[in-house]
N, CA, C and O atoms as a MOPAC input file, in Angstrom:
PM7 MOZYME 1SCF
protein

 N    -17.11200 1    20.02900 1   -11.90200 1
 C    -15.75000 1    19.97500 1   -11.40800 1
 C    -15.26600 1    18.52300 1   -11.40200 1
 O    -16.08500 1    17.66800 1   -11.06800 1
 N    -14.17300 1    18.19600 1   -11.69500 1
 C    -13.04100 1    16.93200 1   -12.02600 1
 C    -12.78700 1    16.46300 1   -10.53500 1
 O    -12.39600 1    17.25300 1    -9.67600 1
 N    -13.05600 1    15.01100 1   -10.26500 1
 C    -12.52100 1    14.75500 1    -8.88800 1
 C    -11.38800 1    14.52300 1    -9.22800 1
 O    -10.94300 1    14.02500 1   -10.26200 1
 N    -10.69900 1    15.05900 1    -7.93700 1
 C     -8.97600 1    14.68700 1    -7.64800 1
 C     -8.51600 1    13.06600 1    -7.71100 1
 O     -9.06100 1    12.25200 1    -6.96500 1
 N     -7.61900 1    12.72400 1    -8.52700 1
 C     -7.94600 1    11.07700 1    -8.68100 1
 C     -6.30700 1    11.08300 1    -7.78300 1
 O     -5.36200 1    11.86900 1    -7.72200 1
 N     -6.61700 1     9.81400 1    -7.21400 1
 C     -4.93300 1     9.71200 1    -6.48000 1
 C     -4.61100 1     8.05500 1    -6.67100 1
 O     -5.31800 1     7.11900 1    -6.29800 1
 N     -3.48400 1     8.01300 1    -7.28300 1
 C     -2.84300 1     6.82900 1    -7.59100 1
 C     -2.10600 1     6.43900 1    -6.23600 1
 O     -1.42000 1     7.17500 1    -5.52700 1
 N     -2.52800 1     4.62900 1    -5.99100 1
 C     -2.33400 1     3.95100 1    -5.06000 1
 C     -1.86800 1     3.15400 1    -4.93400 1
 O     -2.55300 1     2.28200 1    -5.46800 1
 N     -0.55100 1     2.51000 1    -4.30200 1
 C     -0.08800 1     1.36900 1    -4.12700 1
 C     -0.31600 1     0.45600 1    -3.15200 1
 O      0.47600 1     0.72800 1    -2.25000 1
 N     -0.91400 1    -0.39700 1    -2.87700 1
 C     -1.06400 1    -1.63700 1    -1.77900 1
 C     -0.64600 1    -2.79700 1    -1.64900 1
 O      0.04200 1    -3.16900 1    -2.60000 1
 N     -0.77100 1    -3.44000 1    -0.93700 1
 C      0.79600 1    -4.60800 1    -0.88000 1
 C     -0.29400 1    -5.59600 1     0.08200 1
 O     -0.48600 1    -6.71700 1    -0.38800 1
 N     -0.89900 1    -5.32100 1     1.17100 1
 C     -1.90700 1    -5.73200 1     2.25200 1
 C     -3.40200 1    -5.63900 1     2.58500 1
 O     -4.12800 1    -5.95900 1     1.64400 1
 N     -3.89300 1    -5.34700 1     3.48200 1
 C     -4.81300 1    -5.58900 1     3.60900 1
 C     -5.76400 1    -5.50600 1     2.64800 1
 O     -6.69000 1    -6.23100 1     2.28600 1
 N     -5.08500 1    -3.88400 1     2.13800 1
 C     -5.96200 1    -3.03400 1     0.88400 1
 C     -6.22400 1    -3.93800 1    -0.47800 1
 O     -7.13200 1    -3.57500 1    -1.22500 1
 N     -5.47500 1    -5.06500 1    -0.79800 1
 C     -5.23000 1    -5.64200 1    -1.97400 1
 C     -6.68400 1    -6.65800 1    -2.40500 1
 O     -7.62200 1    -6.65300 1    -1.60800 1
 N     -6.75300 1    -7.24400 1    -3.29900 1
 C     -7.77100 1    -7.79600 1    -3.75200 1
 C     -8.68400 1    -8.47600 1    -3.03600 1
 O     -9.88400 1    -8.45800 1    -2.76100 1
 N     -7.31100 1    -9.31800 1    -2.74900 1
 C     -8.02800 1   -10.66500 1    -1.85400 1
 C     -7.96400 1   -10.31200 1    -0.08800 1
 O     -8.27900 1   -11.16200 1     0.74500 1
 N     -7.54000 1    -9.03700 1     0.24500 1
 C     -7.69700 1    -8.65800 1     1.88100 1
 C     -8.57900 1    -7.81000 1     2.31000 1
 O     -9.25100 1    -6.94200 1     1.75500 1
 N     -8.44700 1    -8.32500 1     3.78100 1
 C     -9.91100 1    -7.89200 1     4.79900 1
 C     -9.68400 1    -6.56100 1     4.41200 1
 O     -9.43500 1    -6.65600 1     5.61400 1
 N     -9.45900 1    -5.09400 1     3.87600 1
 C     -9.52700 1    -4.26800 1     3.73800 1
 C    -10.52600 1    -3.32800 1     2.68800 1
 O    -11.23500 1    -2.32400 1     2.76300 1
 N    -10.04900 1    -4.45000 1     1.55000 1
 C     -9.82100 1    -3.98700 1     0.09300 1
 C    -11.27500 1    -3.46300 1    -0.29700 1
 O    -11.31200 1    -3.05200 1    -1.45700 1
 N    -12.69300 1    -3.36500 1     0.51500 1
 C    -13.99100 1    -3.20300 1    -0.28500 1
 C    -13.55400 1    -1.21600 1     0.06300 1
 O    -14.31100 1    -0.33500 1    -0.34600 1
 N    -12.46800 1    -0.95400 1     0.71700 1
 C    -12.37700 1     0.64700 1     0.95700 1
 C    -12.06600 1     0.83300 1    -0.61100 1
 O    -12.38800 1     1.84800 1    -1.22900 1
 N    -11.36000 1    -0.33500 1    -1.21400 1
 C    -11.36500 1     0.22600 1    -2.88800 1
 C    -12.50300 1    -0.11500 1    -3.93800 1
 O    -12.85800 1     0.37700 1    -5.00900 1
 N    -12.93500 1    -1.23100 1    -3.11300 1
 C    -13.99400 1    -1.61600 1    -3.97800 1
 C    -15.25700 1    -0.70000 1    -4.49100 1
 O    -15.50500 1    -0.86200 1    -5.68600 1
 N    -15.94500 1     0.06200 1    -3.92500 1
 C    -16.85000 1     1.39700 1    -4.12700 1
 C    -16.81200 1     1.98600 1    -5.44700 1
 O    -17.55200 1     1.96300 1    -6.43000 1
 N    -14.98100 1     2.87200 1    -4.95100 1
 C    -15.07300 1     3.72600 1    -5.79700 1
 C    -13.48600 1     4.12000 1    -7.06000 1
 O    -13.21100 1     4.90400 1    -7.96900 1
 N    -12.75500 1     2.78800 1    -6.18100 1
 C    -11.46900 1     2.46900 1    -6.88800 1
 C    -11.46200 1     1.56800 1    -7.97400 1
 O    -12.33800 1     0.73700 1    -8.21200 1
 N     -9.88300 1     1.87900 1    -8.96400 1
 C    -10.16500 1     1.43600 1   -10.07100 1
 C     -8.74800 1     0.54900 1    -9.93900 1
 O     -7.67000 1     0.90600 1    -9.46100 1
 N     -9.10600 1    -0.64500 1   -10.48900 1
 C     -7.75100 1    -1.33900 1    -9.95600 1
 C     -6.85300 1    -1.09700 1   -11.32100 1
 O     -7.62900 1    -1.22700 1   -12.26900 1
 N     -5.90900 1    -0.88400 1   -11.65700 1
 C     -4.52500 1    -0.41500 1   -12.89200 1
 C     -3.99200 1    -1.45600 1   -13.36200 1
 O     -4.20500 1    -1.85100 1   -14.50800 1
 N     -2.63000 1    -2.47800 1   -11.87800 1
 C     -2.34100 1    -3.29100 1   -12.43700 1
 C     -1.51700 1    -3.66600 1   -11.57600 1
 O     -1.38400 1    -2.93100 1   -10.59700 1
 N     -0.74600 1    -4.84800 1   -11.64800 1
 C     -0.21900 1    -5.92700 1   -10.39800 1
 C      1.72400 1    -4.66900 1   -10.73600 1
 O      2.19700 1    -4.05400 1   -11.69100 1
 N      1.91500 1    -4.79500 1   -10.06600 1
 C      3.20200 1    -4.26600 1    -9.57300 1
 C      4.22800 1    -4.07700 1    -8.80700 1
 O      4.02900 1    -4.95700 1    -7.97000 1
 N      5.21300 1    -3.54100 1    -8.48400 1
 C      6.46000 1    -4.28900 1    -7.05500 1
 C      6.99200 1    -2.34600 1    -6.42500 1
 O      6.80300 1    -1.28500 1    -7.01900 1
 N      7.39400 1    -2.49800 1    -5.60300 1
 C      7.89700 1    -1.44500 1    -4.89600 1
 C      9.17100 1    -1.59800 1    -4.26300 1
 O      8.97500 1    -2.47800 1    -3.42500 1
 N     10.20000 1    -1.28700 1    -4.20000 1
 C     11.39500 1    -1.29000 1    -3.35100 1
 C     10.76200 1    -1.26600 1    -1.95000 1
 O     10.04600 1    -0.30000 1    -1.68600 1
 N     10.93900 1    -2.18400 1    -1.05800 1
 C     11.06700 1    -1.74000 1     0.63000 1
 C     11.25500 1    -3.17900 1     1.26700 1
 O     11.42000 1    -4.23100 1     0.64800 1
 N     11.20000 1    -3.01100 1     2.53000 1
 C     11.42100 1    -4.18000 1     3.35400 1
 C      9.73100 1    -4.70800 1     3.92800 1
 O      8.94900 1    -4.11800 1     4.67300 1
 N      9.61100 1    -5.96400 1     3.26800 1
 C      7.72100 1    -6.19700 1     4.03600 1
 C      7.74900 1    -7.51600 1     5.50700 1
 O      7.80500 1    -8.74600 1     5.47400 1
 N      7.70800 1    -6.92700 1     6.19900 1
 C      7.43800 1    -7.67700 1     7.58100 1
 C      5.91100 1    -7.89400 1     7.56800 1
 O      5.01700 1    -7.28200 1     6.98200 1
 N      5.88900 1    -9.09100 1     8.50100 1
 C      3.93200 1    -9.82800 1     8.74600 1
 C      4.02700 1   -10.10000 1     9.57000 1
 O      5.06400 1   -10.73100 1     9.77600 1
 N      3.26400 1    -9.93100 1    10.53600 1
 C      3.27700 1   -10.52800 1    11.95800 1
 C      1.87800 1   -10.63100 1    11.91900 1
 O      1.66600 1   -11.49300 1    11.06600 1
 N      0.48200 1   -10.11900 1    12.49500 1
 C     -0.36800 1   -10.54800 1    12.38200 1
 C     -1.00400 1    -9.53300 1    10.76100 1
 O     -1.54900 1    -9.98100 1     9.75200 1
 N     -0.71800 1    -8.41500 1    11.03700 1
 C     -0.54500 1    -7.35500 1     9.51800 1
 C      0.41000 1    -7.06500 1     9.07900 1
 O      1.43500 1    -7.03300 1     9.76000 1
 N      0.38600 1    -6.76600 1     7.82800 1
 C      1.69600 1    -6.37200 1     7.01300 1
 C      2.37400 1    -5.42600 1     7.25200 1
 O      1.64700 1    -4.46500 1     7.00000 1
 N      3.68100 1    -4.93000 1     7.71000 1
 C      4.26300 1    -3.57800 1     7.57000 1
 C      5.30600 1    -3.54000 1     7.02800 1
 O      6.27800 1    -4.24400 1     7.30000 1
 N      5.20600 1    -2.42200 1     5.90400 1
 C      6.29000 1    -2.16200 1     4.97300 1
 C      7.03200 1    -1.11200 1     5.57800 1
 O      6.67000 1    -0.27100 1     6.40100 1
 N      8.61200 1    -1.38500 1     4.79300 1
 C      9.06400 1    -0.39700 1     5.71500 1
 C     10.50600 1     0.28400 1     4.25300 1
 O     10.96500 1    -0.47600 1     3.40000 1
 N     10.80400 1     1.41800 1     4.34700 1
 C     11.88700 1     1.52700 1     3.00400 1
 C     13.29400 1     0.76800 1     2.98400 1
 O     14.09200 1     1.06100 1     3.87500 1
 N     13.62700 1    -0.11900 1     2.09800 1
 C     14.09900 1    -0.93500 1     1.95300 1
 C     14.92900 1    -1.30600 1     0.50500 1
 O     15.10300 1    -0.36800 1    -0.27200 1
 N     15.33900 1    -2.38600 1     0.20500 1
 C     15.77900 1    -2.82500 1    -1.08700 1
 C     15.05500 1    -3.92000 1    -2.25200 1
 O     15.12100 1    -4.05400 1    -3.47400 1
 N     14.30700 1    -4.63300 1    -1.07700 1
 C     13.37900 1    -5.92700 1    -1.23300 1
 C     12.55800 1    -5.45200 1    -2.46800 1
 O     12.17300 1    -4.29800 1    -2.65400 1
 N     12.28400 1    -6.86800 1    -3.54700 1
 C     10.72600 1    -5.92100 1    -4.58000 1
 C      9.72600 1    -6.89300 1    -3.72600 1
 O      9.70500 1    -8.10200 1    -3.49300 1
 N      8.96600 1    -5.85800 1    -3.39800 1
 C      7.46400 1    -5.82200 1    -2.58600 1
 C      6.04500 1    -5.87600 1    -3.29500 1
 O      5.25900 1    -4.94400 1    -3.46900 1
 N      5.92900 1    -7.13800 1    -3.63800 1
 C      4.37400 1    -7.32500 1    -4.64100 1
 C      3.41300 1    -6.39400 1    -4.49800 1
 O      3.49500 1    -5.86400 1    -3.39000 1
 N      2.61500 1    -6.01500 1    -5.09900 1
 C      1.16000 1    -5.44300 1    -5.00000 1
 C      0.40400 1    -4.97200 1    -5.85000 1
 O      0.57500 1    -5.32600 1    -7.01700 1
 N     -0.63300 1    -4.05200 1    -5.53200 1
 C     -1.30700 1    -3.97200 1    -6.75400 1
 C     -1.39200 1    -2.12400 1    -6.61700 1
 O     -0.92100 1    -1.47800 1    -5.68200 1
 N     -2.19800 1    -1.49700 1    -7.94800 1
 C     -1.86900 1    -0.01300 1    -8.02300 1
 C     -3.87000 1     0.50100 1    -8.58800 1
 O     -4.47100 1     0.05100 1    -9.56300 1
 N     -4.28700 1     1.31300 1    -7.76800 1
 C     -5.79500 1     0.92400 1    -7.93700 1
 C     -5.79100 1     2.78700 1    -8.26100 1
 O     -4.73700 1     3.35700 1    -7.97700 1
 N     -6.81000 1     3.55000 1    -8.76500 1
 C     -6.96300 1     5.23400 1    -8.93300 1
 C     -8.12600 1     5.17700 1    -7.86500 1
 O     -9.19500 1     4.56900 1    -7.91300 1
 N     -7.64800 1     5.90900 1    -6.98400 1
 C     -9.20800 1     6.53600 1    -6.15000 1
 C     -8.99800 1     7.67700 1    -6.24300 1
 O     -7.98100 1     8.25700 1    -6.62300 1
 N    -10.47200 1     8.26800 1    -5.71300 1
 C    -10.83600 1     9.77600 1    -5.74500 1
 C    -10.01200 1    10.26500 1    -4.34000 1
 O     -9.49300 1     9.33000 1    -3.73000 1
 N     -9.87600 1    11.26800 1    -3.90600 1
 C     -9.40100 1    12.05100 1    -3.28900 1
 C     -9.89200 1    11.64500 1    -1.96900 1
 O     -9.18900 1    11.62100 1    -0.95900 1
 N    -11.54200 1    11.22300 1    -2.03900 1
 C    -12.35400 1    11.11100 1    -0.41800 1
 C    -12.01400 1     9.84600 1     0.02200 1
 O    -12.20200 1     9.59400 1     1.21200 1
 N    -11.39000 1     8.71100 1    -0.95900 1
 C    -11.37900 1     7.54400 1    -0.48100 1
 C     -9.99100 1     7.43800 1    -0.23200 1
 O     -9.74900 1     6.72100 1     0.73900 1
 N     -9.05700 1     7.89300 1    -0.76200 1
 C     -7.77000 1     7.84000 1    -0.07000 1
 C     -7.66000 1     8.68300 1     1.43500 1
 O     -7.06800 1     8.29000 1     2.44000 1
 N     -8.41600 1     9.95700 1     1.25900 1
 C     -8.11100 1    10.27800 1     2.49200 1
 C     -8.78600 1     9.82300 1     3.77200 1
 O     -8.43800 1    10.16100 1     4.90300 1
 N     -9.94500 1     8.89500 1     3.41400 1
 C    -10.39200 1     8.05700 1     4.33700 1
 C     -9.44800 1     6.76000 1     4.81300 1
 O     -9.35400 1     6.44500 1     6.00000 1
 N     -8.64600 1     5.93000 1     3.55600 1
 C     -7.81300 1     5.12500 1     3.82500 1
 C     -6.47000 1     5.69800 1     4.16200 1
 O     -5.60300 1     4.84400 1     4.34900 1
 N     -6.11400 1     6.90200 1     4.27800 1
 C     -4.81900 1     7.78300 1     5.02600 1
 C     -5.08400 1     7.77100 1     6.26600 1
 O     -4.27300 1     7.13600 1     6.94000 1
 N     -6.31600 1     8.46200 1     7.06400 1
 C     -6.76200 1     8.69300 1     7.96200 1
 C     -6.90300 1     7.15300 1     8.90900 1
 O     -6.83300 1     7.16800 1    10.13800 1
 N     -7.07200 1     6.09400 1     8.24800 1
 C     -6.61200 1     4.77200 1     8.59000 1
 C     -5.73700 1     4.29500 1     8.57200 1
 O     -5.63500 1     3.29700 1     9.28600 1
 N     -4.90000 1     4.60300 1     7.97400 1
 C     -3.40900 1     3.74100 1     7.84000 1
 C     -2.39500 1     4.69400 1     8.73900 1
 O     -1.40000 1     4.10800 1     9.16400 1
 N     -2.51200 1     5.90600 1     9.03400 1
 C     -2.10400 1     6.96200 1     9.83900 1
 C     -2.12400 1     6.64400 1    11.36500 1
 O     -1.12400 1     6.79100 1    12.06800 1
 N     -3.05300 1     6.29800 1    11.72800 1
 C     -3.87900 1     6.18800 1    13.05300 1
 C     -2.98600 1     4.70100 1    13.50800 1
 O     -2.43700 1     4.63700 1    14.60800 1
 N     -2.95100 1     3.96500 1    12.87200 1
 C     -2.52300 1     2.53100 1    12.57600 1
 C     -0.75300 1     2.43900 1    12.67200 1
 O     -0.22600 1     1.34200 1    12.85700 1
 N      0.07800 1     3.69200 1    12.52900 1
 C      1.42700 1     3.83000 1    12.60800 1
 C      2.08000 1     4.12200 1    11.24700 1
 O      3.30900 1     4.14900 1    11.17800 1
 N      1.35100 1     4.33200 1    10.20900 1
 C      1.96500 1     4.52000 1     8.70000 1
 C      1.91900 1     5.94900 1     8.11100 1
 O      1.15800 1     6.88300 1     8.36200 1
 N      2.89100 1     5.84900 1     7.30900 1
 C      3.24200 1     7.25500 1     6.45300 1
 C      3.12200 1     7.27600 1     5.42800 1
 O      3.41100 1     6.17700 1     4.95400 1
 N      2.72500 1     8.21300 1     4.46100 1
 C      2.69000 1     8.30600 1     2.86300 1
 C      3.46800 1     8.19700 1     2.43200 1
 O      4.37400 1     8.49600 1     3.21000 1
 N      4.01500 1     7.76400 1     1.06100 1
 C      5.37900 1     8.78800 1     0.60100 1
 C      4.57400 1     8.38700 1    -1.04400 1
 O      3.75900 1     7.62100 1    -1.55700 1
 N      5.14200 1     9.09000 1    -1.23300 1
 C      5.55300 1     8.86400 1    -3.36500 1
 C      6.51700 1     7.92100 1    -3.53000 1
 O      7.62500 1     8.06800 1    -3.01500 1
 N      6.21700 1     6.91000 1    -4.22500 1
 C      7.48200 1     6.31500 1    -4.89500 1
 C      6.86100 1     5.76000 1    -6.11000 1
 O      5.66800 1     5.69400 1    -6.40600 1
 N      8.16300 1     5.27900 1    -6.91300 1
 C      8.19300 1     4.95500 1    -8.46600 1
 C      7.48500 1     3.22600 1    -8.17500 1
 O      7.86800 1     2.43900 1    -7.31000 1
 N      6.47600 1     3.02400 1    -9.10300 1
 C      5.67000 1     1.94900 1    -8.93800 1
 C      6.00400 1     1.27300 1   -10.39000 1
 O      5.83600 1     1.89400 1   -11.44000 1
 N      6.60600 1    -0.37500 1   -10.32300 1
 C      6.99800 1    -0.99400 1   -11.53600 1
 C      6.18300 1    -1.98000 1   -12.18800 1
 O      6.04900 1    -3.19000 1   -12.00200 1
 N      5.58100 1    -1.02300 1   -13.14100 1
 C      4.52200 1    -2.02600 1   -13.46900 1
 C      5.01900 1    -2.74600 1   -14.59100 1
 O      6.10900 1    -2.44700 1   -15.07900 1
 N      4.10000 1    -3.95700 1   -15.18500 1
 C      4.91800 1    -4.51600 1   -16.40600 1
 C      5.15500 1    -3.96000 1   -17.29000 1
 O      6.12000 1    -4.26900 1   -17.98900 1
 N      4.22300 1    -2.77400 1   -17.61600 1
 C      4.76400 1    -2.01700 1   -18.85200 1
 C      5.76600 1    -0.41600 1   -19.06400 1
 O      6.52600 1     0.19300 1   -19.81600 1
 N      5.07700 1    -0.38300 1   -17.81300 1
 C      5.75900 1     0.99100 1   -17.52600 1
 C      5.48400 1     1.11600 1   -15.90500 1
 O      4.68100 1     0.46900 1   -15.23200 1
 N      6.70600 1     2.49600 1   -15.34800 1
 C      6.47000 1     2.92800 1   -14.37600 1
 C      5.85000 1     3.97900 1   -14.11500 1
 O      5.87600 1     5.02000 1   -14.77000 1
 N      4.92900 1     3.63900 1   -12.59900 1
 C      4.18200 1     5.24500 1   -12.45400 1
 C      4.65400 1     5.68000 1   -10.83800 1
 O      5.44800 1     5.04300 1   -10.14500 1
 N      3.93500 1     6.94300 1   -10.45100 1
 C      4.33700 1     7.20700 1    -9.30400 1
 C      2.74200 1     6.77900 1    -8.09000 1
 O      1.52900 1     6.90900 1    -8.25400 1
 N      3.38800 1     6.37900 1    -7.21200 1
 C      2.00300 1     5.85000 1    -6.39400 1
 C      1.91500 1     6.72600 1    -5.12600 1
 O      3.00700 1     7.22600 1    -4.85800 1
 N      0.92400 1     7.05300 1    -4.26800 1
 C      1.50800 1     6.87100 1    -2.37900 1
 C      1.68600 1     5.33200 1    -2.27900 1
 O      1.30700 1     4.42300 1    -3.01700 1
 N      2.46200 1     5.34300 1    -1.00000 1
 C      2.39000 1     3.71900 1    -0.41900 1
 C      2.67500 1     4.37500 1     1.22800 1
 O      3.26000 1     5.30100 1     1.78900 1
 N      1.91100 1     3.31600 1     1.48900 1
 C      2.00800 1     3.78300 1     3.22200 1
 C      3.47600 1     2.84900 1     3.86900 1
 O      3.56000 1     1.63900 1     3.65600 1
 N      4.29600 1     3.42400 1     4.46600 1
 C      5.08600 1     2.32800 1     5.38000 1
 C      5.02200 1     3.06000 1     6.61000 1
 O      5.09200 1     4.26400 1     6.85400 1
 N      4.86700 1     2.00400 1     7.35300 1
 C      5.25800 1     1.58900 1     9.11400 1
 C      6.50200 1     2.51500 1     9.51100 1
 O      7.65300 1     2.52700 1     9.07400 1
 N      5.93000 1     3.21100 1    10.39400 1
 C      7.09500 1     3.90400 1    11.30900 1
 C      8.41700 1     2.79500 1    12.51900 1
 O      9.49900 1     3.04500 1    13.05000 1
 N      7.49600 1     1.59000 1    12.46100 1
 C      8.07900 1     0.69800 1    13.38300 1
 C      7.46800 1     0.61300 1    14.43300 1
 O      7.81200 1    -0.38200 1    15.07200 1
 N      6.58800 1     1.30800 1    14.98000 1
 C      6.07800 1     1.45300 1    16.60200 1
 C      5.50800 1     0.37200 1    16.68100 1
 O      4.63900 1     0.03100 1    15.87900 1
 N      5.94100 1    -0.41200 1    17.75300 1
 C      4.85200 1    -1.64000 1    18.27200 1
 C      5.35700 1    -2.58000 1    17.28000 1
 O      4.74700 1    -3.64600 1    17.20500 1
 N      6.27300 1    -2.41200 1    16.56500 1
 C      6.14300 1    -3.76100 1    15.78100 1
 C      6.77000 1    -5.08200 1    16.25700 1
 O      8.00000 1    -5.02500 1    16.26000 1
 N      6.34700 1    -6.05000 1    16.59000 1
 C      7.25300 1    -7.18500 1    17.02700 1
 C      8.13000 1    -7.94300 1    15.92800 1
 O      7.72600 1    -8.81000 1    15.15300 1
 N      9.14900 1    -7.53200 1    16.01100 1
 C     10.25500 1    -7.63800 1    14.70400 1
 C     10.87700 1    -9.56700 1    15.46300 1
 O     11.52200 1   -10.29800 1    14.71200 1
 N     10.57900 1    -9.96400 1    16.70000 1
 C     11.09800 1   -11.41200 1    17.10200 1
 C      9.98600 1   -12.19600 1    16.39600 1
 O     10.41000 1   -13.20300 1    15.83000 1
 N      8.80000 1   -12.00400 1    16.30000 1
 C      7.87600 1   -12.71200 1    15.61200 1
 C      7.65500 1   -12.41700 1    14.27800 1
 O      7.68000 1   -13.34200 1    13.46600 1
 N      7.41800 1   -11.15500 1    13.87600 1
 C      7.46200 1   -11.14200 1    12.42100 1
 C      8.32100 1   -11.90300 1    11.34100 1
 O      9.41700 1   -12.39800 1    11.60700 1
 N      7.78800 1   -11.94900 1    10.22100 1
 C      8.94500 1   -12.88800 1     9.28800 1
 C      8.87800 1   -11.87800 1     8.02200 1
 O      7.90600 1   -11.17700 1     7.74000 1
 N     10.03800 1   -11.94200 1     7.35600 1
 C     10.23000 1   -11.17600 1     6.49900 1
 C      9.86200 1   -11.43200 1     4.93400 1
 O     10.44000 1   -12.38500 1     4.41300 1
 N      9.15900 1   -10.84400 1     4.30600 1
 C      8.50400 1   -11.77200 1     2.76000 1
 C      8.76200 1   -10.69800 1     1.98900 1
 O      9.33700 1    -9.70100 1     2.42500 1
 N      8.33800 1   -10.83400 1     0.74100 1
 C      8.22700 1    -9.84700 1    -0.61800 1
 C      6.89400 1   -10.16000 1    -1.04600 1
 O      6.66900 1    -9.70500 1    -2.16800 1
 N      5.81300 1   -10.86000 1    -0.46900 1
 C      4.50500 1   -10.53700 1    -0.87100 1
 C      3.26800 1   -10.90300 1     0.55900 1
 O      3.64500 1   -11.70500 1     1.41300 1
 N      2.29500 1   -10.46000 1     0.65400 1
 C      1.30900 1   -10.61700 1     2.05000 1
 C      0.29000 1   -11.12900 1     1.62700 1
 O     -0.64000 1   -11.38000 1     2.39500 1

């Protein structure tokens, strides 16, 4: 049987160079550097939120067990899935990307960027 592969967008922690990213390292396949429409706030972590802004990141294939391990984290944490169109240099694909519901976020300290 074929594992379920799920295309991923990350912008933070999850990304190459962040405290997150060995959840992709295992068993994820990194694609390619790419931007997302939304608004990206940082305060001590990144939270994206839907927006107009292009939002750097990168687009990695995991299996089914490792996204829903990194859902089950980013969930817990205040974030939501969605689908959106991911612009890569050559073409576009469709990704999840998690954004921030807002809860708890300190929007007087945060600063507003297009990359984390």
């Amino acid at each position: 049987m074929k594992k379920k592969i799920i295309t991923l967008f990350v912008y933070g922690t999850l990304k190459s160079n962040g405290l997150n990213n060995s959840w992709l390292n295992s068993e994820g396949v990194f694609v390619d550097k790419g931007w997302v429409h939304g608004e990206l706030y940082v305060d001590f972590l990144p939270y994206l939120f839907e927006g107009k802004d292009k939002i750097k990141g990168e687009v990695y294939k995991v299996p089914l067990n490792v996204y829903k391990a990194i859902e089950n984290m980013e969930v817990n944490a205040g974030y939501y899935a969605k689908n959106v169109k991911v612009h890569l240099a050559k073409k576009n694909v469709t990704a999840k990307v998690f954004y921030h519901t807002g809860l708890y976020v300190d929007f007087k300290r945060a600063r507003r960027t297009t990359e984390y």
